[in-house]
C-alpha positions, 0 to 999 in steps of 0.5 A: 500500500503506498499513502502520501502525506497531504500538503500544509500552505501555511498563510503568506504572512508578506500580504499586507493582510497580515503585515498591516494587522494589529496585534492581537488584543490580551485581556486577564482573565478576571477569575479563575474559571471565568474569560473576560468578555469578547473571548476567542473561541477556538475552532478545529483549524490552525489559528494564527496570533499576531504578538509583538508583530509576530505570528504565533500557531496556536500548536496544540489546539481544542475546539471551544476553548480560548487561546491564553498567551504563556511562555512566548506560545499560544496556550489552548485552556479549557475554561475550567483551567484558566486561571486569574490573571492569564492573557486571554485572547479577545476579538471576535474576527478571524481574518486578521482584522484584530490579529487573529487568523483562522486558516481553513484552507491549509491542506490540499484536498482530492475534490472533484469540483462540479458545475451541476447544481443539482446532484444526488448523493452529496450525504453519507447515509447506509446507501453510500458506497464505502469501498474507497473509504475502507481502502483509505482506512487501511493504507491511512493505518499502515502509514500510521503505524509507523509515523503516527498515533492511532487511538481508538474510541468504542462503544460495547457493541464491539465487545459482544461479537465473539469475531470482532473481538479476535479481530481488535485483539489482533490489530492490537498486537500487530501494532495498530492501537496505541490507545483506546477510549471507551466506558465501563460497559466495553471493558465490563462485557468484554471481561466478561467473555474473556472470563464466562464466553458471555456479554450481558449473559449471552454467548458471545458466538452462539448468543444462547442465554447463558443460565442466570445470565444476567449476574454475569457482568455484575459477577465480573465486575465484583470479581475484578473489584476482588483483585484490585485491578484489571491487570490483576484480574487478568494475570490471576484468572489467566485470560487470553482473549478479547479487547482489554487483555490484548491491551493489558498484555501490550501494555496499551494504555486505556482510559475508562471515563464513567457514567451515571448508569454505571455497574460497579464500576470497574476500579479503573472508570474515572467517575469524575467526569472532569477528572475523565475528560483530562485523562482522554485529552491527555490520551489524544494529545498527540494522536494523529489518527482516531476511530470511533465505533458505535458510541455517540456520546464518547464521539462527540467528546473525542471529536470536540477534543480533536483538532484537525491538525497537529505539529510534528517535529515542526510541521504541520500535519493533518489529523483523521478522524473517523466515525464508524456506526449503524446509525446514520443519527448518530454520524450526522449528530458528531458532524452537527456538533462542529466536528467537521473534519469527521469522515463517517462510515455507516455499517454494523462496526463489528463487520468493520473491525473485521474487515479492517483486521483481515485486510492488515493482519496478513 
């Protein structure tokens, strides 16, 4: 498979556009946890800031967020983090009217530009043809593998199929995870075939209803909460299948972020919701690619967190964000949620999986 970077053109900063600009306006914020008012907020796409007449990109950037200047950079805070006194930017123009510039236009893009006006199949829906995208997905990975960050980002319906299962496990250990984002539920029912061969008390291969089934995950949650840990659970009952003990025995790093529905939880969910939401930005903070399967809050967390670019080794690159799930609802609810760099892939993720195994584990 052969795959090519994309190209970034950064903005010709000799144009009198931005030779003529001012620089950026800094208010302190007046409180922690509090902006001052006319904040910049953050989007998806590099961002540049006039300071001292010089351009800053803000390097390391999250979508609604404002941009704090620290240190000689452009920081990017969560407003819950910013802190009294810090440089807040403030202006609400971004086309270097008051020093701020958003370039949306960086990277070269393979579109096919039409003169009709009227054409159908413009959205992604279960009628769309995939073929291409799954293509890309496996010369994307490939390329990953060996110069990027992969993390992905499920939802439990990847861990009640006893062949996704094997077929994550695999890519695991073939070296295409570098970190997975889920809930208590993945991990919890995806324990529980590792240990009883059900999820939610039915088999995972032959879906019988295993007898008092529905103790199952509950037994599998307090027997791991016995231990202490995943890890020990793992290592003491001796399991060797499935998503989390393929991790566990890669050393992959996993984040658990907890919900309000939760059983038991497992002894590694994060129940403080705030306290989650820095664990997963700290585990996508130098991902260059993220998967999301069949998991639409999680999705729409991970993509608000996910910018469109990333700088590596002091280039600018392009980041890919792929949303995989049976529901067109759910792919078209993380596109309305601003995270518009989101290539969409309708099917039943357990096929995905597999396909996606098959075709790099060879």
């Amino acid at each position: 498979m052969t795959w090519s970077m994309p190209s970034y053109t950064a903005p010709d900063f000799t144009l009198p556009l931005f030779t003529d600009a001012p620089d950026v306006t800094l208010v302190p914020a007046p409180r922690d946890g509090v902006a001052p008012d006319r904040y910049h907020s953050m989007s998806i796409f590099p961002e540049y800031f006039k300071v001292h007449g010089t351009w800053l990109l803000a390097e390391e950037s999250r979508m609604d967020c404002v941009p704090v200047y620290a240190g000689g950079r452009i920081a990017v805070v969560e407003f819950r983090n910013l802190k009294k006194g810090d440089l807040v930017v403030v202006g609400r123009k971004e086309r270097g009217e008051e020093g701020i510039y958003v370039h949306d236009t960086g990277f070269s893009a393979d579109r096919e530009d039409t003169d009709d006006s009227f054409i159908f199949r413009t959205g992604r829906s279960r009628e769309t043809a995939y073929s291409k995208d799954y293509d890309s997905v496996y010369e994307l990975l490939e390329y990953e593998k060996q110069h990027g960050k992969i993390v992905w980002v499920m939802g439990p319906a990847c861990a009640f199929d006893a062949d996704a299962r094997a077929a994550f496990a695999d890519l695991v250990r073939a070296g295409y995870v570098d970190g997975l984002m889920a809930g208590n539920a993945l991990a919890t029912h995806d324990l529980e075939a590792a240990y009883l061969g059900t999820a939610l008390g039915q088999d995972v291969y032959t879906q019988k209803l295993a007898p008092l089934g529905h103790y199952n995950h509950l037994d599998t949650i307090n027997k791991v909460r016995q231990y202490g840990s995943i890890h020990t659970f793992i290592e003491k009952e001796k399991l060797d299948n499935g998503i989390i003990a393929a991790l566990d025995r890669c050393h992959i790093p996993f984040v658990l972020a907890g919900s309000i529905r939760d059983d038991g939880p497992l002894p590694e969910v994060i129940g403080n919701v705030y306290e989650a939401q820095n664990a997963m930005r700290d585990m996508i903070r130098n991902a260059t690619t993220v998967i999301c399967m069949a998991t639409m809050l999680h999705s729409i967390a991970t993509g608000n967190m996910f910018p469109s670019y990333r700088v590596v080794d002091g280039h600018v690159r392009p980041t890919y964000f792929y949303c995989v799930d049976i529901s067109e609802f759910a792919v078209n609810k993380l596109r309305d949620r601003g995270s518009l760099s989101v290539s969409s892939i309708v099917t039943n993720v357990q096929d995905f999986v597999v396909n996606v195994r098959n075709n790099l584990c060879r």
